[in-house]
Backbone as CSV, one residue per row, in Angstrom:
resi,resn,N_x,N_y,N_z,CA_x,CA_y,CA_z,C_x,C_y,C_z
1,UNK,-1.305,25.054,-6.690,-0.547,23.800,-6.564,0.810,23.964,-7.233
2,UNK,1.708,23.268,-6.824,3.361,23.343,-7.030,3.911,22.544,-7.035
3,UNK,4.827,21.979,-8.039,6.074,21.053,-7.539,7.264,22.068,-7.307
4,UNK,7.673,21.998,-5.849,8.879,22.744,-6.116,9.832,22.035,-5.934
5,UNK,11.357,23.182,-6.197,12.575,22.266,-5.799,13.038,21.789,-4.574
6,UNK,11.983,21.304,-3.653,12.041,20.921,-2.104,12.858,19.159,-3.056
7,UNK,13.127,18.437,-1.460,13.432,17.320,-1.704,12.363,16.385,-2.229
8,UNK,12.489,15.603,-3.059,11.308,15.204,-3.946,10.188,13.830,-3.062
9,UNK,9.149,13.604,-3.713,8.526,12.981,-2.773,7.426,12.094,-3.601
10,UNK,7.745,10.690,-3.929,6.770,10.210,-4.707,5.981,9.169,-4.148
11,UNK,4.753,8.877,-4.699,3.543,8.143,-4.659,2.935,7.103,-5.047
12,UNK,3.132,5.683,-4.681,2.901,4.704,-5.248,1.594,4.151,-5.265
13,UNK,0.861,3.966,-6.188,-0.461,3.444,-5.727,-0.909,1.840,-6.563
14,UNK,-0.932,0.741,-5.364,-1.298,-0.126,-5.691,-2.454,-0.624,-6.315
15,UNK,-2.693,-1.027,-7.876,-4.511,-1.029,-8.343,-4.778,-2.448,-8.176
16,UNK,-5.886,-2.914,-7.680,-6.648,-3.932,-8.377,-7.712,-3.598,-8.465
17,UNK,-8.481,-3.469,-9.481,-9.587,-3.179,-10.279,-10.383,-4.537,-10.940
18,UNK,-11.580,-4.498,-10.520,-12.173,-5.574,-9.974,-13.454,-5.684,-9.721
19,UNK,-14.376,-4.140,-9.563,-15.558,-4.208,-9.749,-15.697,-2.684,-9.927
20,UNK,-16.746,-2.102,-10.267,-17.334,-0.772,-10.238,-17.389,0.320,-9.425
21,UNK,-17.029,0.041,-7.717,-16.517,0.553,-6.919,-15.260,0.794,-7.409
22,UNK,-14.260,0.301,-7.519,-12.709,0.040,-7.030,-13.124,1.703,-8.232
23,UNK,-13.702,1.909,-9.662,-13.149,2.797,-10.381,-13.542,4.319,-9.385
24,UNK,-14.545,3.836,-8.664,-14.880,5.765,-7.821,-13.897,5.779,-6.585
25,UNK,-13.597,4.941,-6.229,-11.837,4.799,-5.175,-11.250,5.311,-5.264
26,UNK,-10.149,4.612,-7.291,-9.663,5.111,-7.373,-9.388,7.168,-7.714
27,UNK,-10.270,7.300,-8.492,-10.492,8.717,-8.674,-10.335,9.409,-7.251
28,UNK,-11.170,8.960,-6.314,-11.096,9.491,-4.948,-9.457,9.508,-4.531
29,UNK,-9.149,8.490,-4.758,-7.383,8.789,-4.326,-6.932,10.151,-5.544
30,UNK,-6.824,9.791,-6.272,-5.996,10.764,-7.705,-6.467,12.173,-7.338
31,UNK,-8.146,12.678,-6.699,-8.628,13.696,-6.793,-7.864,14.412,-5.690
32,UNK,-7.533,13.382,-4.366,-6.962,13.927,-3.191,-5.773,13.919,-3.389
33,UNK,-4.684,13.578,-4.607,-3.167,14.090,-5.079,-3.468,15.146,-5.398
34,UNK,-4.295,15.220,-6.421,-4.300,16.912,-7.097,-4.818,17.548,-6.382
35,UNK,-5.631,17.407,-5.168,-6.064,18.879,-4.598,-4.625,19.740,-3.324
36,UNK,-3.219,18.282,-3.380,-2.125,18.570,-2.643,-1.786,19.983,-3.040
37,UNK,-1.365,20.982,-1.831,-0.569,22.068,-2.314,0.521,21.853,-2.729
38,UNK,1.569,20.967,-2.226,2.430,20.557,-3.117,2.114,18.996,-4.027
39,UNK,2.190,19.233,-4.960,2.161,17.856,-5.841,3.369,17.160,-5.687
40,UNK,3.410,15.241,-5.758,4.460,14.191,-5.659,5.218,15.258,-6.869
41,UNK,6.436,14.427,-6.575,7.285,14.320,-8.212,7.090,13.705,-9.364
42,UNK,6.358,12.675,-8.775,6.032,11.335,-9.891,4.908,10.204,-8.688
43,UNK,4.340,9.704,-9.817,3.345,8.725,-8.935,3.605,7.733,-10.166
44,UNK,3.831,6.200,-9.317,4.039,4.927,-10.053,2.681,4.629,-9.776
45,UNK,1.761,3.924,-10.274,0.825,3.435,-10.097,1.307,1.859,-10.967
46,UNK,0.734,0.966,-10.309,1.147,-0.822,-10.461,-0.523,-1.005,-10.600
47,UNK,-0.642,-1.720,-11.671,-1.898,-2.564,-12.094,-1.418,-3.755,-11.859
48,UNK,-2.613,-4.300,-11.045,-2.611,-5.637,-10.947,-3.749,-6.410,-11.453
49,UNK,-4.445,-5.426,-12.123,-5.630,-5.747,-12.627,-5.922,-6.689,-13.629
50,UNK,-6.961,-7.387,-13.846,-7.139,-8.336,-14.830,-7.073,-7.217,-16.441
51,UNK,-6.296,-8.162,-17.238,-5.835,-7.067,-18.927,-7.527,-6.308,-19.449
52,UNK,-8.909,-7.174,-18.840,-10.008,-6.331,-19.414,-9.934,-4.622,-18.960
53,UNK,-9.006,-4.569,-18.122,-9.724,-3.650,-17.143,-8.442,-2.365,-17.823
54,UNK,-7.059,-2.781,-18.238,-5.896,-1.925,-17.705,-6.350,-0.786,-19.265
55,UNK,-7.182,-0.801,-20.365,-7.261,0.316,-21.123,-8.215,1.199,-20.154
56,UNK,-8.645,0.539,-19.140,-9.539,1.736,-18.415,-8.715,2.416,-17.511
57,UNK,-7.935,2.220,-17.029,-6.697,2.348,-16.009,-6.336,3.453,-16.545
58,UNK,-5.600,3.189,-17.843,-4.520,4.179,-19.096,-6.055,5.683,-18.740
59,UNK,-7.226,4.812,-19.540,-8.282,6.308,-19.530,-8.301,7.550,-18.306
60,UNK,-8.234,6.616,-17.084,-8.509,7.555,-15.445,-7.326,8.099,-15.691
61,UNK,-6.208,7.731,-15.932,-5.063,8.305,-15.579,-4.852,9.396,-16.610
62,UNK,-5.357,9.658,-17.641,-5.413,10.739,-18.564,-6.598,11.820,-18.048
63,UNK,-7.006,11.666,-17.061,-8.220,12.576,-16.867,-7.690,13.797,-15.658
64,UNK,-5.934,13.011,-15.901,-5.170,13.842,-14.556,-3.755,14.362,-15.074
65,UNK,-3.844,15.097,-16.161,-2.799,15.757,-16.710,-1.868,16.357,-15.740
66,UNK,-2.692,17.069,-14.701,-1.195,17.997,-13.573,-0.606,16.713,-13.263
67,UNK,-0.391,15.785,-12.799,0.048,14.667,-12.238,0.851,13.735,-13.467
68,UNK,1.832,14.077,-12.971,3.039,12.808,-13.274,2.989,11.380,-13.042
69,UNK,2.427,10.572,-13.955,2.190,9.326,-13.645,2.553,8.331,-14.265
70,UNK,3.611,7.093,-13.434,3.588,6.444,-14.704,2.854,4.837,-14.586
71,UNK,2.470,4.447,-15.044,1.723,2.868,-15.167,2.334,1.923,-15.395
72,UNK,2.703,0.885,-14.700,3.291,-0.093,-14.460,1.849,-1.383,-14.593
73,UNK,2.276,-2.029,-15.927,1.296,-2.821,-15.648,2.024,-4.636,-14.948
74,UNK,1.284,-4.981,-14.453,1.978,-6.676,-14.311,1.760,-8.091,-14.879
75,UNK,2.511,-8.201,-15.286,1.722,-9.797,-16.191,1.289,-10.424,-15.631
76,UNK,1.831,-10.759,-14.369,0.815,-11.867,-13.789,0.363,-10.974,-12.172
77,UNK,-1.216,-11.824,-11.794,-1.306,-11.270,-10.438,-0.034,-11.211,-9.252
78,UNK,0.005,-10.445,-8.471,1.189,-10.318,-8.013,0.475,-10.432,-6.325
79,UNK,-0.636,-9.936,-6.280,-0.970,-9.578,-4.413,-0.462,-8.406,-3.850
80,UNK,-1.133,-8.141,-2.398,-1.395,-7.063,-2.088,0.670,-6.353,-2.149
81,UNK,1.263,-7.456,-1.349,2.456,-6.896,-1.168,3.323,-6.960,-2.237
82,UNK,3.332,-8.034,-3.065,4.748,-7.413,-4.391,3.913,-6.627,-5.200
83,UNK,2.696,-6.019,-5.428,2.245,-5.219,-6.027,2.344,-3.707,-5.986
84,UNK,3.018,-3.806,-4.468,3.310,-2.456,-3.956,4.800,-2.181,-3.689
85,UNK,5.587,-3.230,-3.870,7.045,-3.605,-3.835,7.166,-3.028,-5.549
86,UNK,6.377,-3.287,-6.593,6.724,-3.174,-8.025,6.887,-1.608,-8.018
87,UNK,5.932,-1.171,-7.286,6.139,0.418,-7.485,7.230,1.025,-6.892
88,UNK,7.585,-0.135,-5.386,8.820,1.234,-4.758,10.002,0.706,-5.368
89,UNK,9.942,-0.470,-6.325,11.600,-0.565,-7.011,11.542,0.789,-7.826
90,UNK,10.643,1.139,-8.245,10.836,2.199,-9.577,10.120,3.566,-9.676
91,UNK,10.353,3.511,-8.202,10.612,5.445,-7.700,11.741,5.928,-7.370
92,UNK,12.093,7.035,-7.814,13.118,8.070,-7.956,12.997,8.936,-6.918
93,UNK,12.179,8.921,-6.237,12.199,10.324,-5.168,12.907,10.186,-4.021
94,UNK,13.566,11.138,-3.415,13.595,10.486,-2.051,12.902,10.009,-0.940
95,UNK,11.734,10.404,-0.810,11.060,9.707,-0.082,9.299,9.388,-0.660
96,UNK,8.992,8.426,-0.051,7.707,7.547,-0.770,6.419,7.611,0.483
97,UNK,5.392,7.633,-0.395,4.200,7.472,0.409,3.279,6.408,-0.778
98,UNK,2.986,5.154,-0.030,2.074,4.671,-0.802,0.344,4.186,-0.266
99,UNK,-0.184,5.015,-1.258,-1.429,5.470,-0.881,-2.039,4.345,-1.704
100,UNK,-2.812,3.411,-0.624,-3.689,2.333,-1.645,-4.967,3.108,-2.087
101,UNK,-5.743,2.313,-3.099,-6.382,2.630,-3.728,-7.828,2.909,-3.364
102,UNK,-7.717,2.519,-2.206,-9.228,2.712,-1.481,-8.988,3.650,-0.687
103,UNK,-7.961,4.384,-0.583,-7.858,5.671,0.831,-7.511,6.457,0.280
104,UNK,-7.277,7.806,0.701,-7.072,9.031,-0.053,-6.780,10.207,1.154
105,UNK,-6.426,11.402,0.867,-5.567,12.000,1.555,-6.625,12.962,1.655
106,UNK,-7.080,13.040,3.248,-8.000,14.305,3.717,-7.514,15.702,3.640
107,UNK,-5.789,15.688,4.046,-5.344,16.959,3.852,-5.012,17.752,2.659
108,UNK,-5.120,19.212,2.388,-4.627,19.044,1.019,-3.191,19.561,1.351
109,UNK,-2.927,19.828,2.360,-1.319,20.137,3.127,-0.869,19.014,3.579
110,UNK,-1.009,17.966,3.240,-0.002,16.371,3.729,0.858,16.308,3.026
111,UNK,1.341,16.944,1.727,2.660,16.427,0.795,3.495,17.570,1.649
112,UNK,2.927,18.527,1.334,3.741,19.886,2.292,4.192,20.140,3.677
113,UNK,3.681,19.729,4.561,3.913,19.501,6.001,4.824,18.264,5.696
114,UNK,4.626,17.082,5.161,5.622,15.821,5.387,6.971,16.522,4.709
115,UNK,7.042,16.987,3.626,8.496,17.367,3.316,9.163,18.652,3.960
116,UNK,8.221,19.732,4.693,8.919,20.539,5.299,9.391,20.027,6.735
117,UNK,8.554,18.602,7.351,9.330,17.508,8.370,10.307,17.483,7.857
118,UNK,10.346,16.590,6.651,11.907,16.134,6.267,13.026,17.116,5.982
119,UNK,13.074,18.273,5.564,13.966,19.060,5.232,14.644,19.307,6.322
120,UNK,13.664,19.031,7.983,14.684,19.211,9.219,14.930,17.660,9.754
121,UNK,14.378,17.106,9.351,14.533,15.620,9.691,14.561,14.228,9.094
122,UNK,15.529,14.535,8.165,15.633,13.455,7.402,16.392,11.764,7.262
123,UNK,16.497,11.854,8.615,16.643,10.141,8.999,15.973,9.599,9.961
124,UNK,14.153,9.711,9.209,13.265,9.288,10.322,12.519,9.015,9.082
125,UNK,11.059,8.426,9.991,9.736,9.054,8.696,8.506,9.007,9.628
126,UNK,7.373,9.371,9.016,6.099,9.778,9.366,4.911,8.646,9.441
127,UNK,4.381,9.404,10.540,2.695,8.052,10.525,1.994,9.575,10.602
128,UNK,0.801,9.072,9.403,0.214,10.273,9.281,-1.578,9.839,10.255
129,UNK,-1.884,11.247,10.672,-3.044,11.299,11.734,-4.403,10.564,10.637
130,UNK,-5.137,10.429,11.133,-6.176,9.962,10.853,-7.801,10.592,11.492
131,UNK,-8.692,10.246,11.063,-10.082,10.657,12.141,-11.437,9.383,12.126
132,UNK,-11.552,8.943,13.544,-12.351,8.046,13.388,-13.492,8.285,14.402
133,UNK,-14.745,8.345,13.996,-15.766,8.351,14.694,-15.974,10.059,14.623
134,UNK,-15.417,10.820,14.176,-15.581,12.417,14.119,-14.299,12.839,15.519
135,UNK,-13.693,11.976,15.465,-12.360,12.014,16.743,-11.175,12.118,16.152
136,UNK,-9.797,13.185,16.142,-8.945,12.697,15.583,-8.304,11.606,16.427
137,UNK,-7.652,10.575,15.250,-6.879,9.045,15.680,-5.420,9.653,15.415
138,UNK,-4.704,9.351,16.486,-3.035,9.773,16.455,-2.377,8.177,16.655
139,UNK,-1.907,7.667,15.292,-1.087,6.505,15.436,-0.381,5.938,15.765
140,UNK,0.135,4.973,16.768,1.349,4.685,17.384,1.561,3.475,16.949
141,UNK,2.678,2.807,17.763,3.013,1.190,17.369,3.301,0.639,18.906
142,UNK,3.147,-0.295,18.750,3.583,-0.814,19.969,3.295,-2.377,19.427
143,UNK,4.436,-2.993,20.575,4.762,-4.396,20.168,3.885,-5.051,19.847
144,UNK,2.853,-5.039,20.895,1.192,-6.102,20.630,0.909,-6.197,18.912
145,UNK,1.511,-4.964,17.982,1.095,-4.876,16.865,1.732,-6.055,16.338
146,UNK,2.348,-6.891,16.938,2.975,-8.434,16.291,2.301,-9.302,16.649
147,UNK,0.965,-8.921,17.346,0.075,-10.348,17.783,-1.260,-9.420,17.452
148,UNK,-1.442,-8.596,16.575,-2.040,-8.486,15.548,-3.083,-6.866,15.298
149,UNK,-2.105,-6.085,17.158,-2.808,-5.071,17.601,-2.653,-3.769,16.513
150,UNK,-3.071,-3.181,15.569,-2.812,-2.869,14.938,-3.339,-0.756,15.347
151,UNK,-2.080,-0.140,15.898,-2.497,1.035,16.113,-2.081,2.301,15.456
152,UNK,-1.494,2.008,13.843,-1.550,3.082,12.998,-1.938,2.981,12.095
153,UNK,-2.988,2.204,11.786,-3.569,2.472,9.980,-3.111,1.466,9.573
154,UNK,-2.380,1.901,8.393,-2.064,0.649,7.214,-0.951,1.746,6.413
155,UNK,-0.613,1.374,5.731,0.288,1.712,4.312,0.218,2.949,3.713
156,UNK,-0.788,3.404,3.865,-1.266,4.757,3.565,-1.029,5.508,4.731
157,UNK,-1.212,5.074,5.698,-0.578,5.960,6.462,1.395,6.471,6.924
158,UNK,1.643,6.079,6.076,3.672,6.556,6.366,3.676,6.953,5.221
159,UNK,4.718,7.447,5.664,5.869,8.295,4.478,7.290,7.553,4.984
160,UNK,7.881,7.314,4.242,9.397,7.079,4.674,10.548,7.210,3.567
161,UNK,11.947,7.280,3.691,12.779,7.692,2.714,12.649,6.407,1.727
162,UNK,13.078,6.303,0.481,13.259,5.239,-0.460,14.751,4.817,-0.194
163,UNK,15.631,5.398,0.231,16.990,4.422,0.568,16.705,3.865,1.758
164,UNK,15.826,3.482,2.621,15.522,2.846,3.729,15.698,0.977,3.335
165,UNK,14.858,0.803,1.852,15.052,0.493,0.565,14.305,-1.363,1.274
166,UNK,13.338,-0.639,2.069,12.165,-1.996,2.782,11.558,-2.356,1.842
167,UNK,10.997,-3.502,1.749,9.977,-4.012,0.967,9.092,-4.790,1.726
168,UNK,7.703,-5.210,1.116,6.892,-5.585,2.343,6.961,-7.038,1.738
169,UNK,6.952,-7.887,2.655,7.104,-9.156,2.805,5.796,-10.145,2.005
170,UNK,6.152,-10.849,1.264,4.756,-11.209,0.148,4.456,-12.848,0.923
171,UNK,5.465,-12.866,2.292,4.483,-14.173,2.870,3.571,-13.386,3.810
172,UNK,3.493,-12.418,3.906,1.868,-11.726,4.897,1.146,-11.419,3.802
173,UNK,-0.010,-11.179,4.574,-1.066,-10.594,3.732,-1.683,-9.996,5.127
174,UNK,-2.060,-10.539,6.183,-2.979,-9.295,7.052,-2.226,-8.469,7.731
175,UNK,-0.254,-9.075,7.809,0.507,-8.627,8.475,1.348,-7.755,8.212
176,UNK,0.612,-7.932,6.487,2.032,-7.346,5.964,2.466,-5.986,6.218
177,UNK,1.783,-5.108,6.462,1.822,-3.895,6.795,2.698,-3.654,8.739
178,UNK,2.142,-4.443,9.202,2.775,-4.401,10.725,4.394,-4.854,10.598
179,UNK,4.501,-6.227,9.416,5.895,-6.514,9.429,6.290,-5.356,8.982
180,UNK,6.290,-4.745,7.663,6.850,-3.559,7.164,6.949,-2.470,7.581
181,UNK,6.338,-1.866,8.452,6.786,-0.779,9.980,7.342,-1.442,10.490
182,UNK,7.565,-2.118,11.493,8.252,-2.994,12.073,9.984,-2.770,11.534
183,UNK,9.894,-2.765,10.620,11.083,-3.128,9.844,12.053,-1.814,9.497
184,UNK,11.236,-1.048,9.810,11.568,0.302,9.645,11.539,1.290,10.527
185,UNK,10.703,0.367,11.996,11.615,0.910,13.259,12.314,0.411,13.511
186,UNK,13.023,-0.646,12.748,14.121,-1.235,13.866,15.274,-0.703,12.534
187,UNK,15.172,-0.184,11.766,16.284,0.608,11.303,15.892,2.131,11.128
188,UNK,15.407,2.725,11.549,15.064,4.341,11.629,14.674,4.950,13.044
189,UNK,14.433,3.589,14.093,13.680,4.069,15.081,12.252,4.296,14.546
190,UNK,11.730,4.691,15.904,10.281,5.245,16.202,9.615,6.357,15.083
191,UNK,8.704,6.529,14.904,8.460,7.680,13.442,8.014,8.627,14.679
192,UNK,7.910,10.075,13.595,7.360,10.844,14.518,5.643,11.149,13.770
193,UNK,4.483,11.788,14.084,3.565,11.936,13.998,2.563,13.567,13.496
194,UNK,2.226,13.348,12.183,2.127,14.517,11.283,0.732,14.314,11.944
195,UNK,0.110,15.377,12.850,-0.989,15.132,13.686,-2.411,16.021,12.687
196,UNK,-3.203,15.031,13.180,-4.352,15.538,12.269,-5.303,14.775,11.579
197,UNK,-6.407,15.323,10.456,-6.842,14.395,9.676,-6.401,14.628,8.315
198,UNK,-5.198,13.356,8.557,-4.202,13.507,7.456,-4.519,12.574,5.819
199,UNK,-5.560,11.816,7.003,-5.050,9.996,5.874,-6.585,9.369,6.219
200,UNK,-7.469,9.120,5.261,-8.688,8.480,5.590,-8.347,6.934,4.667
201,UNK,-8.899,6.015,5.632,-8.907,4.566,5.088,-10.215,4.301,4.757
202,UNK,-10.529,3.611,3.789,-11.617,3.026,2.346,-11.615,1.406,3.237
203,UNK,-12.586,0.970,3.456,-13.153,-0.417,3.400,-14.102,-0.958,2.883
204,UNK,-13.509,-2.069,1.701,-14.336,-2.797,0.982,-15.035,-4.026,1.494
205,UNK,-15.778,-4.783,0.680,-16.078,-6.030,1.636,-15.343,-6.849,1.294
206,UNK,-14.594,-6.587,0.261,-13.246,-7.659,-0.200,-12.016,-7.687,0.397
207,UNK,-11.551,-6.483,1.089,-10.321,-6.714,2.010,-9.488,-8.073,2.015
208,UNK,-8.584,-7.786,1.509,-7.428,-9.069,1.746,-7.945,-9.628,3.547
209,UNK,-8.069,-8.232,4.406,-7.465,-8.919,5.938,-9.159,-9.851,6.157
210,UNK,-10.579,-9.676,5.080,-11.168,-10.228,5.593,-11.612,-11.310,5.028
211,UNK,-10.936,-11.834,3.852,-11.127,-12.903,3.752,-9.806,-14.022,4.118
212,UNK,-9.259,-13.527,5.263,-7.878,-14.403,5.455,-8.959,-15.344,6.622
213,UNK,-8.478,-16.615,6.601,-8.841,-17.759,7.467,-8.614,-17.926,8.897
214,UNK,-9.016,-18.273,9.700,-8.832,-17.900,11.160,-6.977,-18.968,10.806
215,UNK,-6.917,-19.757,10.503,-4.954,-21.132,10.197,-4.539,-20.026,9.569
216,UNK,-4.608,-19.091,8.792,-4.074,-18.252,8.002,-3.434,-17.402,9.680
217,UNK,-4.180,-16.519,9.692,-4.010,-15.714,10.582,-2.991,-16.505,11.678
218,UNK,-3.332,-17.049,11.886,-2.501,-18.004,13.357,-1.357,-18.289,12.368
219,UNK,-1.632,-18.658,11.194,0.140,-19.101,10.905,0.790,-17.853,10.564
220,UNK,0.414,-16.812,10.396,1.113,-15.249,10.601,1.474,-15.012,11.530
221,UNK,1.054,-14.866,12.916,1.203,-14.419,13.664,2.247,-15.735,14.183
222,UNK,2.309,-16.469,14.127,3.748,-17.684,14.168,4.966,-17.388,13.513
223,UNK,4.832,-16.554,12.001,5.882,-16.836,10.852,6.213,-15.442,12.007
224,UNK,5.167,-13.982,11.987,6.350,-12.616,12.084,7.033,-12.617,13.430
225,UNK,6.545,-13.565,14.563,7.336,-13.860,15.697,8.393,-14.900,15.509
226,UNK,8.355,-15.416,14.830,9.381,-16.139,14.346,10.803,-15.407,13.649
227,UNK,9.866,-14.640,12.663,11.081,-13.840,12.083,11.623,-13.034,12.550
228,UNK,11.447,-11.883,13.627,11.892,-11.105,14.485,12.745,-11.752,15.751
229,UNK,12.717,-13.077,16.119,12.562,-13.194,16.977,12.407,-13.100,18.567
230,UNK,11.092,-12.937,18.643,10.261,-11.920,19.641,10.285,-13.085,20.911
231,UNK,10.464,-12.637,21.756,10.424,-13.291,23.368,8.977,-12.809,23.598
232,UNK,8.618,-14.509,23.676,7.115,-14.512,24.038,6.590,-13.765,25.683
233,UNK,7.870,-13.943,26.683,6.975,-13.319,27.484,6.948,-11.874,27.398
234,UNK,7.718,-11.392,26.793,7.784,-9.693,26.460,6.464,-9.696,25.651
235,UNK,5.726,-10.621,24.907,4.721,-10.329,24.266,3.720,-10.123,25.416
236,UNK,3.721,-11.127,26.362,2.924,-11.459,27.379,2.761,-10.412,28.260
237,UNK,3.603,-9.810,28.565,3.687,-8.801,29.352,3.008,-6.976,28.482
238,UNK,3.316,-6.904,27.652,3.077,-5.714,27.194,1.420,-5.881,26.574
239,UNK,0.811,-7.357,26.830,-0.671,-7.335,26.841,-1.392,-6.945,27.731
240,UNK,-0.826,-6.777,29.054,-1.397,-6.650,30.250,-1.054,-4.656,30.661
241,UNK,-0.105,-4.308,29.503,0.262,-2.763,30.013,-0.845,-2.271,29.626
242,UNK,-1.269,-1.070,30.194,-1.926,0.029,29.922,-3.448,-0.608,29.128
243,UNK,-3.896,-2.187,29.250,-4.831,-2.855,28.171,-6.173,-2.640,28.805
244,UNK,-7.048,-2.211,28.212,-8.825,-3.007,28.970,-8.403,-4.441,29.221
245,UNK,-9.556,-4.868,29.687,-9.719,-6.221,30.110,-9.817,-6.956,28.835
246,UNK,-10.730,-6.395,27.670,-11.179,-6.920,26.677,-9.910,-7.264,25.399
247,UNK,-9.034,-6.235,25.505,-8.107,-5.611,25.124,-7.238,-6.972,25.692
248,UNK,-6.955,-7.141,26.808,-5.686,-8.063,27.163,-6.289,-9.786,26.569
249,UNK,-7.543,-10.156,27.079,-7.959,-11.069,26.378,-8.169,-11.327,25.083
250,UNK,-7.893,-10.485,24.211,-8.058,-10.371,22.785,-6.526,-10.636,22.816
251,UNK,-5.529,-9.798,23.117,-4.195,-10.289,22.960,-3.916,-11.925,23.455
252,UNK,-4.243,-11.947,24.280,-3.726,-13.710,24.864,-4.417,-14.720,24.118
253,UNK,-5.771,-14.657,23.098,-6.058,-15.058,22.298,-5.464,-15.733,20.933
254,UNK,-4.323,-13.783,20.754,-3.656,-13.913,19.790,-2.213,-14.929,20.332
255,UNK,-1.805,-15.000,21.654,-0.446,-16.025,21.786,-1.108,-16.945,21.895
256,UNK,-2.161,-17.468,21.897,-2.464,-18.855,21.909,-2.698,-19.537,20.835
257,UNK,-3.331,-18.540,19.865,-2.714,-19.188,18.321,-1.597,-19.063,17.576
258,UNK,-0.989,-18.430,18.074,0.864,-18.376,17.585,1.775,-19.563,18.780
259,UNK,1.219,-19.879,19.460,1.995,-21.091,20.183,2.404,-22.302,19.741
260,UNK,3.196,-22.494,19.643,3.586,-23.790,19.450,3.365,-25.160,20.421
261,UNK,3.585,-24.489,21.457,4.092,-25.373,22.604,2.314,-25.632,23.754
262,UNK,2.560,-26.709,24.124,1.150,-27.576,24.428,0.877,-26.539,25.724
263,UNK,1.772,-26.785,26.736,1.937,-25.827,28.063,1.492,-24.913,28.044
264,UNK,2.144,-24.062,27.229,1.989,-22.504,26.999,0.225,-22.392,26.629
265,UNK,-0.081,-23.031,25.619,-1.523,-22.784,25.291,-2.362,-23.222,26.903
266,UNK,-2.365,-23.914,27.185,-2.374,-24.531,28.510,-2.731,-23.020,29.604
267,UNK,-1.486,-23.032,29.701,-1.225,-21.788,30.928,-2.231,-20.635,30.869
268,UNK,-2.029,-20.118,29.000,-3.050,-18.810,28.250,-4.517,-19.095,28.763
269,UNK,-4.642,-20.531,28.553,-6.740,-20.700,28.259,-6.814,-20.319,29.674
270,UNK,-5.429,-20.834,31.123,-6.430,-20.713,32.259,-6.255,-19.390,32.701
271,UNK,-5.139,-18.632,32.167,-5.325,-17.309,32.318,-6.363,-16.245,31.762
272,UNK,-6.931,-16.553,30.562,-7.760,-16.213,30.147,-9.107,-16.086,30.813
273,UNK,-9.437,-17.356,31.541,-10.746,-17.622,32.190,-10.440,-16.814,33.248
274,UNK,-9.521,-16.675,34.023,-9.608,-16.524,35.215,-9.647,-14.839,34.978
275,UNK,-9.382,-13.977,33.204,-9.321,-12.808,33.224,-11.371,-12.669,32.851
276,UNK,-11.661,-13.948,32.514,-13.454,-13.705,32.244,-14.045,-14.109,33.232
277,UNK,-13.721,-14.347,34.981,-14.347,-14.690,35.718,-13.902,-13.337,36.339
278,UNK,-12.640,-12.332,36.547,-12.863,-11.052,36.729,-13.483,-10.340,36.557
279,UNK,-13.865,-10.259,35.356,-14.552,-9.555,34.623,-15.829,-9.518,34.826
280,UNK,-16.397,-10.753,35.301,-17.910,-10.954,34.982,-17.608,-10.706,36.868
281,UNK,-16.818,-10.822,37.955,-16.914,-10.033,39.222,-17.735,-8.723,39.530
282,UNK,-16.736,-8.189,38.539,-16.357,-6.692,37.979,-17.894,-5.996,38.172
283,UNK,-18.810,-6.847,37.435,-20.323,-6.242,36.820,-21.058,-6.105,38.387
């Protein structure tokens, strides 16, 4: 393992610590930094943890001497997104990967492949591969991901430069991750794709996205079309590209709770039926 004098590359990892799991997580993340052939420059790690917990925090993080780390604790709870905003104000590297605390890095060549990308391509950034079902998953984006289609992972999966200088938006919580790509293709363009099993995702039963409320969700998917402002029938239309059946009705689902307008919901329900009376043709 090495830090060399390549362009530097640091690691933010968001904690909340919270039950007895979250402590074999975290280790699982820290174990998959140090087994990197190249090591970050520095890793911020942000506690958001309740104060019983943060002398245990200080302990894990001493059990990882090769690793540069520094601990950021927070006075008050902060949530999923300024908790991860605390860390990228106060990285130094040029470019950032923030690895939450429940996922961890399958490759031990992901710090190394992403910066020998960047050394030829450094006004872009990366969605790193994944593997699901014993299949590798190759991540893309596409618009639907604003009505809630979500086809690269999460947060752990990119790398991107730190003068890009995004932060993720602390009115999402299931979105926040789609707004924050989002935000960073529309000033970097499209990422390109470090193919493989790069990036494994951790699911708890606590997940922010699963205890959000069905009004929650619908008023997200209202606020990030709102904030972009996205032309609903371009939404409409790119549900029906390349979709299953199940697939397009799951999307028109999602514009019918981001609608405002009486009509429009109207128009969706009878399009909808008339896509579940196909369907049930179909059989």
């Amino acid at each position: 393992m090495s830090n060399s004098d390549q362009s530097s590359l640091g690691t933010v990892i968001p904690v909340y610590i919270k039950n007895p799991s979250d402590w074999i997580q975290l280790r699982r993340a820290l174990d998959s930094i140090r087994r990197q052939t190249l090591l970050p420059a520095e890793i911020v790690l942000t506690d958001d943890s309740d104060e019983e917990y943060h002398s245990d925090v200080i302990k894990v993080i001493d059990e990882y001497p090769e690793l540069s780390v520094t601990i950021a604790r927070n006075t008050d709870k902060r949530g999923i997104s300024t908790n991860s905003n605390n860390g990228l104000t106060l990285i130094h590297s040029d470019y950032v990967h923030v690895l939450h605390q429940d996922d961890w890095l399958e490759s031990p060549t992901a710090y190394k492949r992403a910066m020998d990308f960047f050394h030829k391509n450094s006004e872009t950034f990366l969605f790193l591969g994944s593997a699901r079902d014993g299949r590798i998953f190759t991540p893309k984006f596409e618009l639907t991901a604003l009505l809630g289609n979500n086809q690269f992972g999460g947060p752990s999966g990119v790398i991107f430069p730190s003068n890009s200088k995004i932060l993720f938006d602390s009115d999402f919580e299931m979105l926040c991750d789609i707004d924050f790509v989002y935000r960073l293709i529309l000033k970097l363009g499209l990422p390109k794709v470090l193919e493989g099993n790069i990036v494994q995702y951790g699911y708890s039963e606590d997940q922010a996205q699963r205890r959000i409320s069905r009004d929650s969700i619908s008023s997200e998917l209202k606020l990030i079309q709102l904030k972009h402002g996205l032309k609903r029938y371009k939404m409409f239309m790119a549900s029906f590209q390349g979709k299953k059946i199940q697939e397009t009705y799951s999307l028109l689902d999602s514009l019918i709770n981001s609608s405002t307008k009486v009509y429009e919901k109207i128009m969706l329900q009878i399009i909808m039926k008339l896509i579940s009376l196909q369907s049930k043709f179909k059989r």
